[in-house]
N, C-alpha and C positions, 0 to 999 in steps of 0.2 A: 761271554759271546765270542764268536770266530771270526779271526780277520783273517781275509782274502786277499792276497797279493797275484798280481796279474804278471806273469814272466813265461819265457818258453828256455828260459836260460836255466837247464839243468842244475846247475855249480849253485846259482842264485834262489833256484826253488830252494834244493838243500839247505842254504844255510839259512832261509828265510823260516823255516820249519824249524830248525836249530834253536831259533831265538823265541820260540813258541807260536809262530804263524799254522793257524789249521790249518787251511785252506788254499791251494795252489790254480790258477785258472788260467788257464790256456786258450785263448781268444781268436776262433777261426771265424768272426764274424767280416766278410769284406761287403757284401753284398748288398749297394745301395747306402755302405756306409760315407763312402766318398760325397754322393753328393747331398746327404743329411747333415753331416760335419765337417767337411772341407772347409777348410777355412777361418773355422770357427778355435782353432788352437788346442781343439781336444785329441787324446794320442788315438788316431786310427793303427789299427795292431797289424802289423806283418805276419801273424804268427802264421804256419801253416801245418798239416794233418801230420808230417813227418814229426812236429813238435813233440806229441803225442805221449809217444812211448819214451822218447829221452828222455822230459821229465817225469813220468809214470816211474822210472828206473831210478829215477833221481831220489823221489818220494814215494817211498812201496806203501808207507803207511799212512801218508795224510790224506783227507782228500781231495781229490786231482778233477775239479770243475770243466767241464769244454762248455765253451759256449760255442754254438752253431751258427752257421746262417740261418735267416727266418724259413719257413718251410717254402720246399722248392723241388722241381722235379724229379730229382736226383738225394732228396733229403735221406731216405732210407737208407741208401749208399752211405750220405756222410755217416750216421749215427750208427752204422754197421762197423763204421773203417776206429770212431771213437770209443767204442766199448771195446772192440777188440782189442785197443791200442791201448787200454785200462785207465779209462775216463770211469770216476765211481759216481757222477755228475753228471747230465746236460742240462744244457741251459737253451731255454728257445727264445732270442729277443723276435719284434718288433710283427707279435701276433695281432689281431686284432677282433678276434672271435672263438666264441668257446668253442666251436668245429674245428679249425686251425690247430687250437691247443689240443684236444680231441685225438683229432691225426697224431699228432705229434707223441704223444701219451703212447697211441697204438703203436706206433712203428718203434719205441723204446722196448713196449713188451713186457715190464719189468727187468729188465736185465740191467741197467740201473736207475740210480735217483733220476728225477725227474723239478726241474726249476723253471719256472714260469716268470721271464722278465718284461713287468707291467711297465708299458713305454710310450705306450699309445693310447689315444681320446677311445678307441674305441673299446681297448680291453678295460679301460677303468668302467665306462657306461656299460661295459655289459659283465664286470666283478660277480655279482651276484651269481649269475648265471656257469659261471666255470670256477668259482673259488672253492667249491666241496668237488671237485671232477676226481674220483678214484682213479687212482695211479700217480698223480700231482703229488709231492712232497712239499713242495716248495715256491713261494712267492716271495720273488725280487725287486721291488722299485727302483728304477732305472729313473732317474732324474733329469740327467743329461738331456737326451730326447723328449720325456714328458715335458716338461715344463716347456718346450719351445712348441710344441703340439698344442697346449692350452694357450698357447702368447703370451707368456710371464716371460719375463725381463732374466730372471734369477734363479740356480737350478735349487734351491732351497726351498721357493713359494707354494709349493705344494705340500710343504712341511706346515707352510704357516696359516697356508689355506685349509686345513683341516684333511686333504685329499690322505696324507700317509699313514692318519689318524685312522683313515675310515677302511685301508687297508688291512692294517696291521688288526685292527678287530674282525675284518672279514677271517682273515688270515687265523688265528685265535679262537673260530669259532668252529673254524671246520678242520684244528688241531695241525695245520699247516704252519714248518718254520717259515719266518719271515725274515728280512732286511733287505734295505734299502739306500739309496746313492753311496758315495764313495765320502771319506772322511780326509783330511789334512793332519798334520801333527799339530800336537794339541795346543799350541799356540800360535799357531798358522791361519791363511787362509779366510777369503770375504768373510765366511762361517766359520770361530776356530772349534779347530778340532775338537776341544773340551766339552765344546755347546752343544756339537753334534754330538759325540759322545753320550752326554746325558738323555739327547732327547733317541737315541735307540733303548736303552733303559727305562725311560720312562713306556718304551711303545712294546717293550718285551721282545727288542729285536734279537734276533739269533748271531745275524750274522753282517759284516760291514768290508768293501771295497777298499784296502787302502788307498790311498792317491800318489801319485808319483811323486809329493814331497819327500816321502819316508826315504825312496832310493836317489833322491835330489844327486846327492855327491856321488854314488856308485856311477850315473851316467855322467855327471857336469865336472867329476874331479877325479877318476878311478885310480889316481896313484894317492889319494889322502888316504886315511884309514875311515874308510865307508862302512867298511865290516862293524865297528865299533859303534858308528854313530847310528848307523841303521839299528842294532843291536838295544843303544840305551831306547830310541827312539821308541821301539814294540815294548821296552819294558815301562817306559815310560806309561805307554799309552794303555797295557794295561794292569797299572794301579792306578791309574785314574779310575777304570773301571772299575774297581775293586770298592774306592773312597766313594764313586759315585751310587754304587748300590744301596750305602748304608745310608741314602738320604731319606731323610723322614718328609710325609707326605706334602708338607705345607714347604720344604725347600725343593722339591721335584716342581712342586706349580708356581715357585718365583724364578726355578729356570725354565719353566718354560716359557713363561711369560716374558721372559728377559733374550729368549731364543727367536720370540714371535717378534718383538721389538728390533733388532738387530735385524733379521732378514727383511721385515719393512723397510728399514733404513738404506740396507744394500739397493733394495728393487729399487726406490725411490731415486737414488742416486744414479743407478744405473737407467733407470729412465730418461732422467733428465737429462743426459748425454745427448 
């Protein structure tokens, strides 16, 4: 599977590619993000459309995700100004209709991939209806935001609710890649990373969001050797991937069941706050 590292920092894209990272994403999402996670302690991105082409230049070969703002008057402009600037990716969050997605689909044109990030009550209730849409590549669960749309406590519960289950086979049925939320390093994190790890394997995920642990020290320490630790860090994470594939069917369904239990336990706690 491909991990996604979120950066606008050329130097960074590079050597995150280096260490085997596919996927580089460029985050021009502002709009209405403030006041959905303000506050909330999640990284709102600064990135902006200039990012673009630096790191495009950075990484000629990998490929280079934009995510956009949700559609808006002016959408055709942004996704005009991102291919140009050699985005092989968009990404549309925070749609809520297969018309919306539709549009969105149209104004790309094919001229590239196309990522649908399910984030909202109403694009999940109306899945069926836009998960085969020609010209769609790609389905993303966004966790973040669902899960506070549905009034779960926990951005995992959708995992344990059967919701990413019911995805990922939408996703599978109409030959669409798939992945979903963001991961921690593998012994990290409410969910560690390991858990998650297996439960995108168990769901045939394509692809996964690192978390801003992996570059913890580049940002919190940048005179240590970050380079290195981020480095074992991707290698680390995956052969876990590697070990976790060869699981046989009956240990794939004692971690999941051990995945289901764990994020119960988080929600529970996190409730009771």
């Amino acid at each position: 599977m491909d991990f996604i590292q979120i950066t606008n920092d050329p130097d960074f894209a590079a050597f995150a590619v280096s260490c085997g990272v596919a996927r580089i994403m460029v985050d021009l999402e502002q709009h209405g993000k403030q006041e959905r996670q303000g506050g909330l302690g999640t990284f709102i991105s600064d990135h902006v459309p200039a990012d673009v082409p630096k790191v495009r230049r950075a990484v000629p070969h990998a490929d280079l995700i934009v995510r956009i703002n949700p559609l808006h008057r002016d959408s055709g402009a942004e996704i005009d100004r991102a291919i140009a600037d050699g985005a092989s990716h968009l990404m549309l969050p925070m749609f809520r209709s297969a018309e919306v997605l539709a549009q969105f689909v149209a104004l790309v044109a094919g001229r590239t991939r196309t990522i649908a990030l399910l984030e909202t009550r109403d694009a999940l209730q109306t899945l069926p209806e836009w998960a085969g849409l020609a010209g769609l590549d790609e389905i993303y669960v966004g966790l973040n935001d669902l899960h506070r749309e549905l009034g779960l406590s926990f951005m995992f519960e959708p995992l344990a609710d059967g919701v990413v289950d019911r995805v990922a086979a939408e996703a599978k049925q109409h030959g669409k890649r798939f992945g979903f939320g963001g991961i921690a390093r593998l012994d990290e994190g409410l969910l560690p990373g390991r858990v998650v790890l297996g439960e995108h394997l168990r769901l045939g995920s394509n692809s996964v969001i690192l978390s801003r642990t992996f570059n913890r020290e580049r940002i919190e320490a940048p005179d240590s050797d970050w380079h290195g630790i981020y480095a074992e860090e991707i290698r680390r994470l995956r052969h876990a991937a590697q070990v976790l594939a060869q699981r046989e069917p009956a240990e794939v369904e004692s971690d999941r069941l051990l995945a289901m239990d764990l994020i119960r336990r988080v929600a529970q706690t996190l409730n009771a706050r």
